[in-house]
PDB file with SEQRES, HELIX, SHEET and CRYST1 records, atoms N, CA, C and O in Angstrom:
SEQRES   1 A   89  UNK UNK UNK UNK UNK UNK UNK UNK UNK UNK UNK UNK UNK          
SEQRES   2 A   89  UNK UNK UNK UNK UNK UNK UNK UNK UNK UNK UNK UNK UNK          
SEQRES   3 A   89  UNK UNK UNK UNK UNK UNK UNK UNK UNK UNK UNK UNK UNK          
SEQRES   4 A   89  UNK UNK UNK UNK UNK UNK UNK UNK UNK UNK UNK UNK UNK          
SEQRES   5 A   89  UNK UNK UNK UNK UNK UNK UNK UNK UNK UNK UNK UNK UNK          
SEQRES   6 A   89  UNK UNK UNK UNK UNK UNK UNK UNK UNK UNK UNK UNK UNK          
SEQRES   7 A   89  UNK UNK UNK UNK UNK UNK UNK UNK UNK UNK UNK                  
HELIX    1 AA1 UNK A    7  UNK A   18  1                                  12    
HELIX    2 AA2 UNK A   24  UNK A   36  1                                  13    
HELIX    3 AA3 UNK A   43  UNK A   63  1                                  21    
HELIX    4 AA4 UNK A   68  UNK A   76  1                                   9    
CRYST1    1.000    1.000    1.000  90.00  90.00  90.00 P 1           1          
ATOM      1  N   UNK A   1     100.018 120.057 107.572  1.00  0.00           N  
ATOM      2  CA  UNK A   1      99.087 119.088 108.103  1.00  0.00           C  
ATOM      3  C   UNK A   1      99.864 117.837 108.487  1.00  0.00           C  
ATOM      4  O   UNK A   1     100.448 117.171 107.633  1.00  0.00           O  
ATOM      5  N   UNK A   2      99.866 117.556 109.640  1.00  0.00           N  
ATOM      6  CA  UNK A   2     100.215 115.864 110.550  1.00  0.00           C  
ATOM      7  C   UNK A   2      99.719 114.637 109.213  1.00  0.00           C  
ATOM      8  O   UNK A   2      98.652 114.496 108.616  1.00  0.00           O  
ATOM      9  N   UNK A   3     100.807 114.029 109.134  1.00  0.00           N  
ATOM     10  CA  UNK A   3     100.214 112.931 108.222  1.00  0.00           C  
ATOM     11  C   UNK A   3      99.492 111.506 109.234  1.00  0.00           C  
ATOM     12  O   UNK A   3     100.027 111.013 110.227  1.00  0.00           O  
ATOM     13  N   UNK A   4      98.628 111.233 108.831  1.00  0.00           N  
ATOM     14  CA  UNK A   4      97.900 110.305 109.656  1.00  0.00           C  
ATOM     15  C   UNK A   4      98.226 109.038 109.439  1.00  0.00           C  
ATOM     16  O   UNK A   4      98.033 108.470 108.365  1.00  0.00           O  
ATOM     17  N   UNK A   5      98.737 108.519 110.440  1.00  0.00           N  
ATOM     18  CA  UNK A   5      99.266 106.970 110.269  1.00  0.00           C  
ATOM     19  C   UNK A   5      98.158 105.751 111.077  1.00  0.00           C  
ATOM     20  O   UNK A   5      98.559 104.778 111.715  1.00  0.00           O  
ATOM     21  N   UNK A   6      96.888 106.078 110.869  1.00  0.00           N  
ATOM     22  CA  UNK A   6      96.248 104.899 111.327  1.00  0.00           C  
ATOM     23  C   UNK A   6      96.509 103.919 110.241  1.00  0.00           C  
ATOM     24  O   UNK A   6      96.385 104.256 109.063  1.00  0.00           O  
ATOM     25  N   UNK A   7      96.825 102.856 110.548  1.00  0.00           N  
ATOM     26  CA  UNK A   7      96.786 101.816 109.661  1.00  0.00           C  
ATOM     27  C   UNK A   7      95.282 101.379 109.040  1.00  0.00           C  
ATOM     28  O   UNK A   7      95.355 101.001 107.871  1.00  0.00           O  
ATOM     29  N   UNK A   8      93.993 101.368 109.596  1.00  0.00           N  
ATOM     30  CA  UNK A   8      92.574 100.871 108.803  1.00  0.00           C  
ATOM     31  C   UNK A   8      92.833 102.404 107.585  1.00  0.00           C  
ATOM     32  O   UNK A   8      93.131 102.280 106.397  1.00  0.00           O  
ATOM     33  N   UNK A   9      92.652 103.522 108.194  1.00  0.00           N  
ATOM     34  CA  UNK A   9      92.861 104.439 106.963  1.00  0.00           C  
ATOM     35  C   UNK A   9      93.787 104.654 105.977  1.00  0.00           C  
ATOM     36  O   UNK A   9      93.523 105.233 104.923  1.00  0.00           O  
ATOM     37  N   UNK A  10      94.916 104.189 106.288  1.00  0.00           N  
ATOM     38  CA  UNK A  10      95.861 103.731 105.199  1.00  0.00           C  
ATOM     39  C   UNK A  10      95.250 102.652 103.926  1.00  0.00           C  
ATOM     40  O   UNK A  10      95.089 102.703 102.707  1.00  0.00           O  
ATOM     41  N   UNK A  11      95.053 101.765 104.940  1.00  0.00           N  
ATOM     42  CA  UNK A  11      94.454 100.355 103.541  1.00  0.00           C  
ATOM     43  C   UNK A  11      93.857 100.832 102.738  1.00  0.00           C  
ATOM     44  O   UNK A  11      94.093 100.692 101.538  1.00  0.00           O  
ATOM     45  N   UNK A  12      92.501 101.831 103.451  1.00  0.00           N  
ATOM     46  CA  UNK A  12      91.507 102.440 102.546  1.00  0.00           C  
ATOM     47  C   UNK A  12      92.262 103.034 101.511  1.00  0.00           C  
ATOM     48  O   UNK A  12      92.180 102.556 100.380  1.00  0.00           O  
ATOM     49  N   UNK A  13      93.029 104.067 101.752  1.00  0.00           N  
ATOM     50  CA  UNK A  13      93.216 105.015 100.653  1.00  0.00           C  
ATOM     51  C   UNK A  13      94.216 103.779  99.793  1.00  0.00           C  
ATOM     52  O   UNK A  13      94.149 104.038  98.591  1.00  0.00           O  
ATOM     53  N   UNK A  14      95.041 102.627 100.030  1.00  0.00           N  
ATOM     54  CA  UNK A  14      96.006 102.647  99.254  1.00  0.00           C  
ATOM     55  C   UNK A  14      94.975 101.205  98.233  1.00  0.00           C  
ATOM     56  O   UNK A  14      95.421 100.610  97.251  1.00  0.00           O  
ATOM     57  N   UNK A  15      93.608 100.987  98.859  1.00  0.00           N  
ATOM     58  CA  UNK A  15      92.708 100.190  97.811  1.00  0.00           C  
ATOM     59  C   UNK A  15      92.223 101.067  97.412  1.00  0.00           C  
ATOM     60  O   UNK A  15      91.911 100.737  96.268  1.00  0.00           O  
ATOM     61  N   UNK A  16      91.809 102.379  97.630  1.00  0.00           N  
ATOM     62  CA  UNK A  16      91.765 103.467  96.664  1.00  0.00           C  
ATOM     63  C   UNK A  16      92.204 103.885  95.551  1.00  0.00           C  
ATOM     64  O   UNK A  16      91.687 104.375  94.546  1.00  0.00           O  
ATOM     65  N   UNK A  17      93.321 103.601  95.899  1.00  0.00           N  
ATOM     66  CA  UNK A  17      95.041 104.047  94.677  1.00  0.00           C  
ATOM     67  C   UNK A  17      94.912 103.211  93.800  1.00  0.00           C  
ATOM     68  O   UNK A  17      95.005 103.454  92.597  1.00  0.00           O  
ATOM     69  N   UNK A  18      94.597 101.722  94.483  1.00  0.00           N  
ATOM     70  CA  UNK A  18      94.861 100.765  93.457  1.00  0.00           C  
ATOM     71  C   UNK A  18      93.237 100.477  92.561  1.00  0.00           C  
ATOM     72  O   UNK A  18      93.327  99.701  91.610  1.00  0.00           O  
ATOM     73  N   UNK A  19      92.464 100.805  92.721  1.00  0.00           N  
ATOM     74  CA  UNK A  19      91.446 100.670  91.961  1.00  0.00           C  
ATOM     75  C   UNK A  19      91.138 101.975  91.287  1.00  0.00           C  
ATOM     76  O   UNK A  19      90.017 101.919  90.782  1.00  0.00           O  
ATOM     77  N   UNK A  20      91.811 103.288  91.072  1.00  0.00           N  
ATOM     78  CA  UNK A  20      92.143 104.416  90.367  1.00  0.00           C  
ATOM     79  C   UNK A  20      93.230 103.998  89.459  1.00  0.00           C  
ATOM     80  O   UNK A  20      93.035 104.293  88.280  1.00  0.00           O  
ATOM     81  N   UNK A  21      94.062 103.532  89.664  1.00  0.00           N  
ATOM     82  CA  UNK A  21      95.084 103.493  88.964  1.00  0.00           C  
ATOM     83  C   UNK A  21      95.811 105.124  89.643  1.00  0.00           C  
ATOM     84  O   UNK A  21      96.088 106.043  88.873  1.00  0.00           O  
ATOM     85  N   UNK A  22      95.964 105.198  90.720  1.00  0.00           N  
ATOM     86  CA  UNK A  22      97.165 106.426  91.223  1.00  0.00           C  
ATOM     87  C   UNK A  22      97.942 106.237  92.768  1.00  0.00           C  
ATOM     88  O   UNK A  22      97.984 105.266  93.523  1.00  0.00           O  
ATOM     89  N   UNK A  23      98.349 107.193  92.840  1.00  0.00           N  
ATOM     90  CA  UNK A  23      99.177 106.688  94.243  1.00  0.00           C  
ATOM     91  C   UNK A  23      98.940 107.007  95.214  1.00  0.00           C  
ATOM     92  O   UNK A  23      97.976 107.769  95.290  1.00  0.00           O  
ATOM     93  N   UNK A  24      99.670 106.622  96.534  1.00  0.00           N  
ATOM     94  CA  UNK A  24      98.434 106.467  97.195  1.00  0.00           C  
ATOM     95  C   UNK A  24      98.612 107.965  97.869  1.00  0.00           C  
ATOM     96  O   UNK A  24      97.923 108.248  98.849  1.00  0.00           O  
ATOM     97  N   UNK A  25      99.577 108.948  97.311  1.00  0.00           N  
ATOM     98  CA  UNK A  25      99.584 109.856  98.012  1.00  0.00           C  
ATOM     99  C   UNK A  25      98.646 110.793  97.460  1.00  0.00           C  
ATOM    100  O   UNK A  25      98.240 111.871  97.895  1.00  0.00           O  
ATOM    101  N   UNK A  26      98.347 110.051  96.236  1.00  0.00           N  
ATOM    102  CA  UNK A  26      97.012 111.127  95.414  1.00  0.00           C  
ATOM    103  C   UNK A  26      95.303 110.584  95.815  1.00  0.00           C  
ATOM    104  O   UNK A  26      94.201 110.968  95.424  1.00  0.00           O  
ATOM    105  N   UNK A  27      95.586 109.905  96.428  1.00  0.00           N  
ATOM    106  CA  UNK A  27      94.335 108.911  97.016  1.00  0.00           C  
ATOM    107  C   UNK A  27      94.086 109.680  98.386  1.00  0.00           C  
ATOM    108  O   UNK A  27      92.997 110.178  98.671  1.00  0.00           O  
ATOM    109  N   UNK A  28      95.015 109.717  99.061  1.00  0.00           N  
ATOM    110  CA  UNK A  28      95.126 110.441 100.210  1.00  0.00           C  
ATOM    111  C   UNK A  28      94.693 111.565 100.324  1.00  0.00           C  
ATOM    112  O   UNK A  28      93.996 111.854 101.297  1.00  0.00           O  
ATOM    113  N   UNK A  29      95.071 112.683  99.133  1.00  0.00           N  
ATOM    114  CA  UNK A  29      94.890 113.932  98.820  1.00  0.00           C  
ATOM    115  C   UNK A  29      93.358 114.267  98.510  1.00  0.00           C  
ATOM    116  O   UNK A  29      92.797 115.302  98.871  1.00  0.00           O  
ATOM    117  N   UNK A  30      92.677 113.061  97.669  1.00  0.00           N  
ATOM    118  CA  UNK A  30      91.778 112.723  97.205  1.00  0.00           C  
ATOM    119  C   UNK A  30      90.396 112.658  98.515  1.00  0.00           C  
ATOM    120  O   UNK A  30      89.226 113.001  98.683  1.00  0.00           O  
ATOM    121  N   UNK A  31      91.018 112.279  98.894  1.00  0.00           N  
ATOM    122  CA  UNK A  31      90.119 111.807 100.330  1.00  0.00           C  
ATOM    123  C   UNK A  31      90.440 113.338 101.233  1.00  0.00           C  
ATOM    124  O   UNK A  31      89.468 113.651 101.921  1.00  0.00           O  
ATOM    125  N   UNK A  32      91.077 113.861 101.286  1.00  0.00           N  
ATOM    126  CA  UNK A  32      91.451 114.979 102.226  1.00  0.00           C  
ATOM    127  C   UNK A  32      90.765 116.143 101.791  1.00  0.00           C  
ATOM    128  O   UNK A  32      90.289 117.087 102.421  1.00  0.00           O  
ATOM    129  N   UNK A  33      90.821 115.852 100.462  1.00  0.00           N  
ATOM    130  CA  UNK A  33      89.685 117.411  99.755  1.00  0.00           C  
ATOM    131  C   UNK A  33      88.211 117.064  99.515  1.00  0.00           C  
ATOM    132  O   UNK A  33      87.402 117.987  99.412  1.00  0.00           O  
ATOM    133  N   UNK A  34      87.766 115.629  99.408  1.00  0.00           N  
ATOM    134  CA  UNK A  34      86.679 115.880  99.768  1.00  0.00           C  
ATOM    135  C   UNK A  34      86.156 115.481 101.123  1.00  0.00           C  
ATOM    136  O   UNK A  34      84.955 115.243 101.250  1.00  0.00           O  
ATOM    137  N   UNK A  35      87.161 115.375 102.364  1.00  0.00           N  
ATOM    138  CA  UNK A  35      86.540 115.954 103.723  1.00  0.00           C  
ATOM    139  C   UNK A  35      86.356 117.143 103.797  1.00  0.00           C  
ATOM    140  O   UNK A  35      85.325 117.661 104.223  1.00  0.00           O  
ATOM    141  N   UNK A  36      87.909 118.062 103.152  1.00  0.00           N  
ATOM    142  CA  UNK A  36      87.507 119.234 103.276  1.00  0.00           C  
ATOM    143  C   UNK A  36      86.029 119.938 102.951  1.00  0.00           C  
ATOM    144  O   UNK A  36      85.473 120.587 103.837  1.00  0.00           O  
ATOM    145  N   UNK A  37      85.656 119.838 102.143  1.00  0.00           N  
ATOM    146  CA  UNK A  37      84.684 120.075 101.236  1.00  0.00           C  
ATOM    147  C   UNK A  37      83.278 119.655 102.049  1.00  0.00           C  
ATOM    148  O   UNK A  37      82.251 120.325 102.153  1.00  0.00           O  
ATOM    149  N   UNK A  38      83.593 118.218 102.635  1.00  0.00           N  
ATOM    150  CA  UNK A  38      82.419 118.176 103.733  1.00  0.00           C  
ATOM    151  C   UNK A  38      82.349 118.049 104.598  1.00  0.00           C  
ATOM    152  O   UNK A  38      81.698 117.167 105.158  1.00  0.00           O  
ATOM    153  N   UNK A  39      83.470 119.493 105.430  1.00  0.00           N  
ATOM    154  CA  UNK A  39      83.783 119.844 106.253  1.00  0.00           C  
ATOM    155  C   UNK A  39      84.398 118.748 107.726  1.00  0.00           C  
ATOM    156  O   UNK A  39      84.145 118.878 108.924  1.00  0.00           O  
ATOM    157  N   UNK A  40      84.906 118.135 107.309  1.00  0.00           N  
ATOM    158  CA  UNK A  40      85.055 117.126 108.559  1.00  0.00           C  
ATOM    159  C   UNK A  40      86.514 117.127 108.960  1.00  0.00           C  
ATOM    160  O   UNK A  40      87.367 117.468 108.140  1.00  0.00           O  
ATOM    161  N   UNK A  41      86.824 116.769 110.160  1.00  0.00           N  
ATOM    162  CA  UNK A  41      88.220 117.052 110.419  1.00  0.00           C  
ATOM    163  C   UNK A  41      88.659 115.483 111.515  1.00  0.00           C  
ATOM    164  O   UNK A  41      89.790 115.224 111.926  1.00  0.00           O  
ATOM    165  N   UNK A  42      87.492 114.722 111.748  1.00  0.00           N  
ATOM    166  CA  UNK A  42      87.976 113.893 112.505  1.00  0.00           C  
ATOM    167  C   UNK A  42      87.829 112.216 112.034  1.00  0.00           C  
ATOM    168  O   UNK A  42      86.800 111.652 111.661  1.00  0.00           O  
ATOM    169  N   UNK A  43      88.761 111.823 112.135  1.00  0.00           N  
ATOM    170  CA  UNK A  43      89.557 110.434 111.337  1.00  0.00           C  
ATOM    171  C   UNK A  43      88.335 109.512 111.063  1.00  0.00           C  
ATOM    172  O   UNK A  43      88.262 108.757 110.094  1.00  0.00           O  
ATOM    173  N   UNK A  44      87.674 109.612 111.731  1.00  0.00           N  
ATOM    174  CA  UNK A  44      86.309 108.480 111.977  1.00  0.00           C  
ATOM    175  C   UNK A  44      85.518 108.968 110.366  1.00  0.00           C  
ATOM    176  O   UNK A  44      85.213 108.168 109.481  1.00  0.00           O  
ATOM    177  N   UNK A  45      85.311 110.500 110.317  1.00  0.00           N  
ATOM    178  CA  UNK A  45      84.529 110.823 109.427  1.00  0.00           C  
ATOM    179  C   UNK A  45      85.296 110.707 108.148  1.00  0.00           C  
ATOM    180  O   UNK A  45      84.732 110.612 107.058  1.00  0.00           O  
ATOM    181  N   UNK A  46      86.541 110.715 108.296  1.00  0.00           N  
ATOM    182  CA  UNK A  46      87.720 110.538 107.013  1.00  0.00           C  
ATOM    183  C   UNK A  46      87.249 109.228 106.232  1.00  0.00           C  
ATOM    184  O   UNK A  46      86.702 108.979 105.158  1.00  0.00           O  
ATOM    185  N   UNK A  47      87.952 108.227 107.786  1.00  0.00           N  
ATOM    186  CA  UNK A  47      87.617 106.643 107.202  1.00  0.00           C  
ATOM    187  C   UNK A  47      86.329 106.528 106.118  1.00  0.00           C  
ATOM    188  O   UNK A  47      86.620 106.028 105.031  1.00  0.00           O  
ATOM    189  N   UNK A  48      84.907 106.954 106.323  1.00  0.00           N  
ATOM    190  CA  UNK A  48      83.901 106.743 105.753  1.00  0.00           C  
ATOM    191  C   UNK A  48      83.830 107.421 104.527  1.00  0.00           C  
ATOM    192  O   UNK A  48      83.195 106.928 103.594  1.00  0.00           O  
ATOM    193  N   UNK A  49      84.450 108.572 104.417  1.00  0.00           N  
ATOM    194  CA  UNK A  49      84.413 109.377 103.114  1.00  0.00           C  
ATOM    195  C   UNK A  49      85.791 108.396 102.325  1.00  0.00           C  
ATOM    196  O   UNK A  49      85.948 108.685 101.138  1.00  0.00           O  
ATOM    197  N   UNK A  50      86.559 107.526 102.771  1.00  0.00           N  
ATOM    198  CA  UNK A  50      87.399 107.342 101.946  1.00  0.00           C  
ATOM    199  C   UNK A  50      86.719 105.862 101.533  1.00  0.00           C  
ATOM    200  O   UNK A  50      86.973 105.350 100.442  1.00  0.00           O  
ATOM    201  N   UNK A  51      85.749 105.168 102.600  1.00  0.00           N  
ATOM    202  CA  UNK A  51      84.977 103.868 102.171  1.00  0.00           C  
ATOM    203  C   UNK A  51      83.878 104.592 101.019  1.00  0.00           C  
ATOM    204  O   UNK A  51      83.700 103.990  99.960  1.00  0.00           O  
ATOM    205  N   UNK A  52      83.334 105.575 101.208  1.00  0.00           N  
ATOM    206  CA  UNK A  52      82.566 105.949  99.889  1.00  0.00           C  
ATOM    207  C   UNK A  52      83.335 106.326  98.583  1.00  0.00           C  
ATOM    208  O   UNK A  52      82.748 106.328  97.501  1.00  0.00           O  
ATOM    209  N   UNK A  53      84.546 106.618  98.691  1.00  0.00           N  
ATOM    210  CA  UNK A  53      85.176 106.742  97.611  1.00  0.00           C  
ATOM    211  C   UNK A  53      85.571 105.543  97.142  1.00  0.00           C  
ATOM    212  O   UNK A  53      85.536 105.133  95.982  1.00  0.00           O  
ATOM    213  N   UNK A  54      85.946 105.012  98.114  1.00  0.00           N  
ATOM    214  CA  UNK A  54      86.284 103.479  97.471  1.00  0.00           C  
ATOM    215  C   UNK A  54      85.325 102.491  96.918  1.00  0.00           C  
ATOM    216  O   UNK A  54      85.726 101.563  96.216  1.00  0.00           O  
ATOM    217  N   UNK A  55      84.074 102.656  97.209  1.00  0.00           N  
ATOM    218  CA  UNK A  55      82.747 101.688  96.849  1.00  0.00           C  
ATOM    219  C   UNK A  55      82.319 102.406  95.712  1.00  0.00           C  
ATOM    220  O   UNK A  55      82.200 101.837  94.626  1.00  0.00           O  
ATOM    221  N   UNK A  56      82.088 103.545  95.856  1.00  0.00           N  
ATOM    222  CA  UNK A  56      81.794 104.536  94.046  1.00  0.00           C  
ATOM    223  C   UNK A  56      82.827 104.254  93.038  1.00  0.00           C  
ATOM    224  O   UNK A  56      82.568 104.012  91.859  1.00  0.00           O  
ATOM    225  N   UNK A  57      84.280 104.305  93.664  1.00  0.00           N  
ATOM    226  CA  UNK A  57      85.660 104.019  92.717  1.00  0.00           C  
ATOM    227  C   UNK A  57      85.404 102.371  91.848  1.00  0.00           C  
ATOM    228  O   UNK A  57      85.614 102.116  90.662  1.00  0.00           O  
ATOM    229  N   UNK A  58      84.809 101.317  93.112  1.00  0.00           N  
ATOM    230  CA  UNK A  58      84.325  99.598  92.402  1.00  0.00           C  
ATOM    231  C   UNK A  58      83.642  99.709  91.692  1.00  0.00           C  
ATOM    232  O   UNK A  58      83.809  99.162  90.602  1.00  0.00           O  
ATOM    233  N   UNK A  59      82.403 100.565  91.988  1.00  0.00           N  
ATOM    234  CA  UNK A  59      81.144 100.326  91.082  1.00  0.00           C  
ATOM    235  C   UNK A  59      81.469 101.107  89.722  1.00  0.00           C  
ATOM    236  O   UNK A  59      80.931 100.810  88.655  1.00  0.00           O  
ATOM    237  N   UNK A  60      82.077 101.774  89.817  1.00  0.00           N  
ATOM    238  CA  UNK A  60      82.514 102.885  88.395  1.00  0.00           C  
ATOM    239  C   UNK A  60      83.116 102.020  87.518  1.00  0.00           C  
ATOM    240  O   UNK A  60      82.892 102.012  86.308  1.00  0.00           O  
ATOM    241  N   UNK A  61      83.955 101.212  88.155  1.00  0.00           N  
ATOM    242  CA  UNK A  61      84.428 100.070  87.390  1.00  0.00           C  
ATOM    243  C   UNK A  61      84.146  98.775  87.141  1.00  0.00           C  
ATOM    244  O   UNK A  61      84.871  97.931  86.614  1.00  0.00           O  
ATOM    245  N   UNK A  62      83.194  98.686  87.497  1.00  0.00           N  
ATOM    246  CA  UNK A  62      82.427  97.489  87.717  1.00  0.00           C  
ATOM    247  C   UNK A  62      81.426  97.273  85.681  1.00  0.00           C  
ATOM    248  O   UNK A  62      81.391  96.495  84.728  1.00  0.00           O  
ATOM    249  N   UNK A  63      80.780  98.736  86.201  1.00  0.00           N  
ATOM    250  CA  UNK A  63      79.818  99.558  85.205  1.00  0.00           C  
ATOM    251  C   UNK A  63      80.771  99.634  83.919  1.00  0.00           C  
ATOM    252  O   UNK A  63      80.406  99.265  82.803  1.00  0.00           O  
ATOM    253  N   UNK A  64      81.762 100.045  84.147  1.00  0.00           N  
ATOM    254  CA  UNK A  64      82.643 100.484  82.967  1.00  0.00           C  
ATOM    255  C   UNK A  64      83.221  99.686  82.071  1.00  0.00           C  
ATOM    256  O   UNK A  64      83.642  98.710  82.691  1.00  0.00           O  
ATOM    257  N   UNK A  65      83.447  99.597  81.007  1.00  0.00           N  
ATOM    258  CA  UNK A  65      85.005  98.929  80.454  1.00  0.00           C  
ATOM    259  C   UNK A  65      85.790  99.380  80.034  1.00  0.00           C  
ATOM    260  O   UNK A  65      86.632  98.718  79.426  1.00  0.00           O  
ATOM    261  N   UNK A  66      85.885 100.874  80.180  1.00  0.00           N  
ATOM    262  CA  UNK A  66      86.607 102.069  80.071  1.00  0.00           C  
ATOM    263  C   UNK A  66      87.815 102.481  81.787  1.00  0.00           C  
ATOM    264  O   UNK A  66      88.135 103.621  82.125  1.00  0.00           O  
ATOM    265  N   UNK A  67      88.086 101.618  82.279  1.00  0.00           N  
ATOM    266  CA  UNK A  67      88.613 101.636  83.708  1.00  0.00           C  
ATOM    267  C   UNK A  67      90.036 102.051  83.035  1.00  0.00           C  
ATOM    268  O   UNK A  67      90.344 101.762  81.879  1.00  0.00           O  
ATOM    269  N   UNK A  68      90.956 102.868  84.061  1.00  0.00           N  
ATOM    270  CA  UNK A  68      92.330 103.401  83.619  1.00  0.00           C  
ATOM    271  C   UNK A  68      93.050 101.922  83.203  1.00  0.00           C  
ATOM    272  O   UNK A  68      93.444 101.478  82.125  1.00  0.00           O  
ATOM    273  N   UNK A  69      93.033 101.419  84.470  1.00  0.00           N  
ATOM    274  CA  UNK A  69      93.671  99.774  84.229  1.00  0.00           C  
ATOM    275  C   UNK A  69      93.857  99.253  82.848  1.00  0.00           C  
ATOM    276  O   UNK A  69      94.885  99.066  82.196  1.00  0.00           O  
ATOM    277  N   UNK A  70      92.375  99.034  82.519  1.00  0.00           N  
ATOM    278  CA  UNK A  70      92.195  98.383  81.676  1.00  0.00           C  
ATOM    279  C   UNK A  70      92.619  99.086  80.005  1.00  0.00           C  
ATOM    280  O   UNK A  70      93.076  98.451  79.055  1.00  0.00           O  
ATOM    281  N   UNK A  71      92.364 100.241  80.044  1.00  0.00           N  
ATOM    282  CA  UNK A  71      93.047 101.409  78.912  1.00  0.00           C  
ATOM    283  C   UNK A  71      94.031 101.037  78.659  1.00  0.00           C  
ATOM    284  O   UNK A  71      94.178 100.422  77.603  1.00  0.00           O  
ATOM    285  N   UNK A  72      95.219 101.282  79.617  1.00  0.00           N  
ATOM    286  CA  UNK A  72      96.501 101.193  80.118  1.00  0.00           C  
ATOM    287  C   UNK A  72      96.557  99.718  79.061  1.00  0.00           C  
ATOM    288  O   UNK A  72      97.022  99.755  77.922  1.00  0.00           O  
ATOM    289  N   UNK A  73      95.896  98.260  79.814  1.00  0.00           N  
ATOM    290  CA  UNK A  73      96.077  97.529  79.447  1.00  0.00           C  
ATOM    291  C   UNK A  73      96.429  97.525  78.221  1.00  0.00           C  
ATOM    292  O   UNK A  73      97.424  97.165  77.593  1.00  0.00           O  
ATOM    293  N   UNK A  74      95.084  98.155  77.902  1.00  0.00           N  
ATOM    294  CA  UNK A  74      94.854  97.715  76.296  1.00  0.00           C  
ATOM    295  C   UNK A  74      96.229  98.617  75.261  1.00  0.00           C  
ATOM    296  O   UNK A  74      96.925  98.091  74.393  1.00  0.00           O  
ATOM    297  N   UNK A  75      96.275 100.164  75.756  1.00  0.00           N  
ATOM    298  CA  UNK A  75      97.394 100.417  75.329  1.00  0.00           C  
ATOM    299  C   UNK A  75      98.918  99.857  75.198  1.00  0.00           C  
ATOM    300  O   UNK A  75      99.783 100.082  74.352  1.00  0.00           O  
ATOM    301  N   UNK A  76      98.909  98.941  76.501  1.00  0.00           N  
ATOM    302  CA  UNK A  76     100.416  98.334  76.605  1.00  0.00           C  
ATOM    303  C   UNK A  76     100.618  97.308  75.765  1.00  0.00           C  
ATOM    304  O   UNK A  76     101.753  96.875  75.562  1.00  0.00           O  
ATOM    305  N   UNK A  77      99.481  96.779  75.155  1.00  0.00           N  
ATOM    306  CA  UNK A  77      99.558  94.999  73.998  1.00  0.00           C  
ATOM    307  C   UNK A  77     100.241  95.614  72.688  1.00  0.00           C  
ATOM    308  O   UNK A  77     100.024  96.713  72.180  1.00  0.00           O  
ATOM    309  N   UNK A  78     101.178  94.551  72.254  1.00  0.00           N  
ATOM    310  CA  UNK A  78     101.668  95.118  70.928  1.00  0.00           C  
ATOM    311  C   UNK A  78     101.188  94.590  69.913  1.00  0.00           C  
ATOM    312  O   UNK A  78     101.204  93.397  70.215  1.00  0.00           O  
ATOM    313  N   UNK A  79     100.693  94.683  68.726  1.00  0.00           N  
ATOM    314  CA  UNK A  79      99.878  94.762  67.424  1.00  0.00           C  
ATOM    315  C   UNK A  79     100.559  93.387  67.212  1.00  0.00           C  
ATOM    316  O   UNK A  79     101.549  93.050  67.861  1.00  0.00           O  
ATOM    317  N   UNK A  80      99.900  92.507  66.143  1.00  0.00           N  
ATOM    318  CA  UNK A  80     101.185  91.602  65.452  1.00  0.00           C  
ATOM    319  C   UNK A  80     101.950  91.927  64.788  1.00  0.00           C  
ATOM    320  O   UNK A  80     102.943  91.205  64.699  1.00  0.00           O  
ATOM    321  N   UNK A  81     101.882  93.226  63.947  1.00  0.00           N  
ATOM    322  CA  UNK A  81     102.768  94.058  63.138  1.00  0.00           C  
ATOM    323  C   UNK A  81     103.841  94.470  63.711  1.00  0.00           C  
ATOM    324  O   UNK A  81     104.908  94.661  63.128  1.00  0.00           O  
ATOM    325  N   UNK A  82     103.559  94.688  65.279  1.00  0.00           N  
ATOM    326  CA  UNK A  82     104.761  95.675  65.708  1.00  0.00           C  
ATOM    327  C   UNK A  82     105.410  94.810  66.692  1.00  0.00           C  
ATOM    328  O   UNK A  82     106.139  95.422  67.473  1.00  0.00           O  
ATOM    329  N   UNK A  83     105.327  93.418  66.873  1.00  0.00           N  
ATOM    330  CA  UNK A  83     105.914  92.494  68.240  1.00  0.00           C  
ATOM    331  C   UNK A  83     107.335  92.409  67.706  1.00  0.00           C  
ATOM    332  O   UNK A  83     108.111  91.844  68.477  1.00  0.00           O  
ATOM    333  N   UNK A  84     107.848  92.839  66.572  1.00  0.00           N  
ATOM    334  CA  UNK A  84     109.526  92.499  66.468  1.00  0.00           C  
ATOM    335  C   UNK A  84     109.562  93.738  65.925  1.00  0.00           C  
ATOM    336  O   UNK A  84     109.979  93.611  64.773  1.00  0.00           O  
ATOM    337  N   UNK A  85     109.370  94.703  66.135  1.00  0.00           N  
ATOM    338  CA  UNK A  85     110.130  96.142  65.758  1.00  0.00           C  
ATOM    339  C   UNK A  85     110.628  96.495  66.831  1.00  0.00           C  
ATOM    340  O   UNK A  85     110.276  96.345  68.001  1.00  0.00           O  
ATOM    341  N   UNK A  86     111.987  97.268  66.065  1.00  0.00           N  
ATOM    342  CA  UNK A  86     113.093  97.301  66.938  1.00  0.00           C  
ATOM    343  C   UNK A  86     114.116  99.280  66.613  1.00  0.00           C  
ATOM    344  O   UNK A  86     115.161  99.545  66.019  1.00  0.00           O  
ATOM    345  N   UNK A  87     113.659  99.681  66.949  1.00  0.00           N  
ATOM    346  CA  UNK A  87     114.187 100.902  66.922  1.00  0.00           C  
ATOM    347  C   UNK A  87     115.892 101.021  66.797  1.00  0.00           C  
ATOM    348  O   UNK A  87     116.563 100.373  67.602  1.00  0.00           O  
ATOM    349  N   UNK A  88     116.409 101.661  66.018  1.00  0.00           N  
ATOM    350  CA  UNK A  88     117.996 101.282  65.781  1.00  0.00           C  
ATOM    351  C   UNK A  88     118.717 102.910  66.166  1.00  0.00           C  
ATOM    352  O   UNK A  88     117.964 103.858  65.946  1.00  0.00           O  
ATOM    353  N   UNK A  89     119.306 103.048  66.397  1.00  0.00           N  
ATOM    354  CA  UNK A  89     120.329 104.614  66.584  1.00  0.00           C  
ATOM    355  C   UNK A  89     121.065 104.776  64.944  1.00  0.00           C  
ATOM    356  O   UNK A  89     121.818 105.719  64.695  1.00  0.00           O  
TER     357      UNK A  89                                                      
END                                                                             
């Protein structure tokens, strides 16, 4: 498959990526299987399936406080117990 270089459909998928927490080549992919799926093959109908993914992707997170981001976040903070541990060989 021709990779599509319109630039408006690019933005989409790569504010896609970034409000998933993935890349944008999985955003892309993302958007490509569910045209497939509803059957569409021409860029116009892409763009809109990737603006509905992207407006369901806000509101999911909007709703949530469970967002990857924010997981991530919360996983990456270090305890006060553990801010000077230091792993030795």
């Amino acid at each position: 498959m021709a990779i599509i270089e319109d630039h408006a459909y690019l933005k989409i998928c790569a504010s896609l990526a970034s409000c998933l927490s993935i890349s944008l080549a999985a955003a892309r992919k993302k958007v490509e299987l569910a045209s497939a799926k509803a059957g569409v093959r021409d860029l116009a109908s892409r763009k809109k399936i990737a603006e509905d993914l992207l407006n369901h992707a806000k509101t999911l997170s909007l709703e949530q406080s469970n967002s990857p981001s924010k997981s991530l976040d919360r996983l990456l903070e270090a305890l006060a117990e553990d801010e000077n541990f230091m792993i030795e060989d």
